[in-house]
C-alpha positions as CSV (number, residue, x, y, z in Angstrom):
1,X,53.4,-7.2,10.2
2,X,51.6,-5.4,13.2
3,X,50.7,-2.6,10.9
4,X,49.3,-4.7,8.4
5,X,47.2,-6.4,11.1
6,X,45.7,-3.0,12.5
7,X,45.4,-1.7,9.0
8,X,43.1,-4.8,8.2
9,X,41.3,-4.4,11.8
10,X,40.7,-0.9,10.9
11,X,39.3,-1.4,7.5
12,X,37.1,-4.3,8.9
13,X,35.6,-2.1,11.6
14,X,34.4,0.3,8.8
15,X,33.0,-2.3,6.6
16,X,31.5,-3.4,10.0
17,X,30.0,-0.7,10.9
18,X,28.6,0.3,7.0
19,X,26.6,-3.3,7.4
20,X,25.4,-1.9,10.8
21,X,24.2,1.2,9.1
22,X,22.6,-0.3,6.8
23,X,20.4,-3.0,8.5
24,X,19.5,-0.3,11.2
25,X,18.8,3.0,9.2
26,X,16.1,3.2,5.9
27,X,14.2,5.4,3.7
28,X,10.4,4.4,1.9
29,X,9.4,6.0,-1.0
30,X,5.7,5.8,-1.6
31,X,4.2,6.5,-5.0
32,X,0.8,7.2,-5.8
33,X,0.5,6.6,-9.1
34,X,-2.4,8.1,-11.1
35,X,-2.6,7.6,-15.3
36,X,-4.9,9.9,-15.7
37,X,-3.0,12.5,-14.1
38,X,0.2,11.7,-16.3
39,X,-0.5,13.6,-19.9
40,X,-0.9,17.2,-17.6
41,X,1.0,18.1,-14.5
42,X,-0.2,16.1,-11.9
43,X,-2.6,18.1,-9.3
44,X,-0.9,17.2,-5.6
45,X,-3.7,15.8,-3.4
46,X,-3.4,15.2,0.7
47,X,-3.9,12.0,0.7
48,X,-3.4,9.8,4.0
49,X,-2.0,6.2,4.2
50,X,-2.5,3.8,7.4
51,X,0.3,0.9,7.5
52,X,-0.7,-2.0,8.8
53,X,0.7,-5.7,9.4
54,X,-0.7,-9.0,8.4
55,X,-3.4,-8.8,11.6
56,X,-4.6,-5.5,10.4
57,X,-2.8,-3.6,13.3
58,X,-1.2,-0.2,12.9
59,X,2.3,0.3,12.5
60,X,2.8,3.6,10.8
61,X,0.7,6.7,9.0
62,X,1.4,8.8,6.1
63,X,0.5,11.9,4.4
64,X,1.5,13.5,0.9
65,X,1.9,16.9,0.8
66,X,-0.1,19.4,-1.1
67,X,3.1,21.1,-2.5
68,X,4.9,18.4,-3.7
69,X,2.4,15.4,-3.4
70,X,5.6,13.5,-1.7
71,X,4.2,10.9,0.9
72,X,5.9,11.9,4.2
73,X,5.9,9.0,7.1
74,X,4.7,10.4,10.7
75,X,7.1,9.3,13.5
76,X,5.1,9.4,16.5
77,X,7.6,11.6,18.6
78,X,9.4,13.6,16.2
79,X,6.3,13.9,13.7
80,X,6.9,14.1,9.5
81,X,10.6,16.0,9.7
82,X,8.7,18.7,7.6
83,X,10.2,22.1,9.4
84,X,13.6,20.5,10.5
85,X,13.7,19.9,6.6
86,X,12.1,23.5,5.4
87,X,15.1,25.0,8.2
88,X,18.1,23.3,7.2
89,X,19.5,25.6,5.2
90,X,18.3,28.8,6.9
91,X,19.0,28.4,10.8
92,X,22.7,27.8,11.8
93,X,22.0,24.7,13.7
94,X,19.1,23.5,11.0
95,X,21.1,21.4,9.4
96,X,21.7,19.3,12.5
97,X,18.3,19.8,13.6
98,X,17.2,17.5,10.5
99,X,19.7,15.2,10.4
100,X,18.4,14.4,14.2
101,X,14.9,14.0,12.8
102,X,16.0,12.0,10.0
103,X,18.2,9.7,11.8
104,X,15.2,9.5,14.1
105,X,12.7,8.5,11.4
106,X,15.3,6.4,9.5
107,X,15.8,3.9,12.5
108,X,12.0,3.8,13.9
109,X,11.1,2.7,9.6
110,X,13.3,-0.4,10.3
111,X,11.3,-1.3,13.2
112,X,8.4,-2.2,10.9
113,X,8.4,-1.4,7.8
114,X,9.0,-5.3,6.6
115,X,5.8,-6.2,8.3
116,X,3.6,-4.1,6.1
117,X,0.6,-6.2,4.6
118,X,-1.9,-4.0,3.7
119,X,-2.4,-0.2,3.3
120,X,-5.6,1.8,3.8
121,X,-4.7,4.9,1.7
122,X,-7.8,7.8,1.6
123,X,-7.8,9.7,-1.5
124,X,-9.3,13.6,-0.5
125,X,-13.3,13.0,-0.7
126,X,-13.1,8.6,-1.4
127,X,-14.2,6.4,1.5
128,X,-10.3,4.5,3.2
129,X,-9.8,2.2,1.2
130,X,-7.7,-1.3,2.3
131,X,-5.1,-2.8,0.0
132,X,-2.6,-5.8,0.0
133,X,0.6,-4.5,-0.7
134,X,4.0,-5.6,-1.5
135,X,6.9,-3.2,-0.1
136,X,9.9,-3.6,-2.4
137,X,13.7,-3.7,-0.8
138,X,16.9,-3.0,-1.6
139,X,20.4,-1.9,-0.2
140,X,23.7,0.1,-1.2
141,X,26.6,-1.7,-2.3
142,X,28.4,-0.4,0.6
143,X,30.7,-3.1,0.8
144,X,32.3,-1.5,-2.6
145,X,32.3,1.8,-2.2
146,X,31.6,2.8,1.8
147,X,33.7,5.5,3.4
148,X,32.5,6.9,6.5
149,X,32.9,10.5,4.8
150,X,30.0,12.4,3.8
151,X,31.2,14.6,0.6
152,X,32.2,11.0,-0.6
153,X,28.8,9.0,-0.2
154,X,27.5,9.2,3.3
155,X,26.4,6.6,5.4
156,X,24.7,3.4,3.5
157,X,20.8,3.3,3.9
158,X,18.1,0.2,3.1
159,X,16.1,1.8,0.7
160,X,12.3,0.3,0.4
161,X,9.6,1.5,-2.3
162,X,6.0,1.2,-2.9
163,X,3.6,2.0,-5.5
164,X,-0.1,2.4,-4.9
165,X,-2.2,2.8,-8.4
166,X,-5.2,5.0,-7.8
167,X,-8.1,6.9,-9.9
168,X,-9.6,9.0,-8.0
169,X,-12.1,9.9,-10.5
170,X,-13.5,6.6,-9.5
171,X,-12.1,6.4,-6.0
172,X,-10.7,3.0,-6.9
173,X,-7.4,2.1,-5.2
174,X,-5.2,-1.3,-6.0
175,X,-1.5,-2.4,-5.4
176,X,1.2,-1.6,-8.1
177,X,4.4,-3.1,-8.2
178,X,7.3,-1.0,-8.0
């Protein structure tokens, strides 16, 4: 009976601490969406994005790349990850060098991200522009499949998503859904 007890204690703490994981650690994808870009290869673009909460003040900033055109967020110790990321695979201590970025930028994102209101993304050339935005959310089912092993599935992450519809040809910016 004692083992069975400890077993269940043991498997509780991991369910435990997946939930934990979870609620403290996310990712945001950003999407700049552009039709007129779709029938070619899109052209990548450095644009920049200002967060901001319900009373306009600033919680985070973004930029996209101009080699991928993925928006990265910029933690404002560790910075966008970029060269932790680029060295992971080439120094022998870069693959812990990014995960301490990451880690970093994943726990400082659940600090505000479910207060954004309003962006005020800047397309290249185009005046900032402010938009009311909707961030979406979502999170692993952890609970079915969460072992605290990475080759098996890693640590469970909230994942949040937004989509910004732009033209640049006319500098117009609104909110998409995502």
């Amino acid at each position: 009976m004692g083992k069975l007890v400890s077993l269940l204690i043991f498997v509780a703490g991991i369910l435990a601490y997946g939930f934990y994981h979870e609620q403290t650690h996310g990712s945001l994808s950003v999407t700049l969406n552009d039709p007129a870009q779709e029938p070619t290869p899109p052209k990548l673009f450095k644009d920049e994005l200002t967060f901001l909460d319900g009373n306009g003040q600033t919680l985070a900033r973004g930029k996209s790349d101009d080699k991928y055109g993925v928006v990265r967020l910029i933690h404002p110790v560790v910075g966008d990850c970029v060269s932790e990321e680029r060295g992971a695979s080439a120094a022998p201590d870069g693959q812990k060098k990014w995960q301490a970025c990451f880690e970093q930028e994943s726990t400082w994102l659940m600090d505000w991200v479910q207060q954004v209101r309003y962006a005020i993304v800047k397309l290249g050339s185009c005046a900032p522009q402010r938009v009311p935005v909707s961030i979406s959310e979502s999170g692993d089912d952890w609970w079915l499949w969460w072992v605290p092993l990475p080759h098996i599935g890693g640590k469970p992450y909230r994942y949040f998503s937004l989509m910004i519809n732009v033209d640049r040809a006319k500098c117009a910016v609104t909110a998409g859904r995502s």
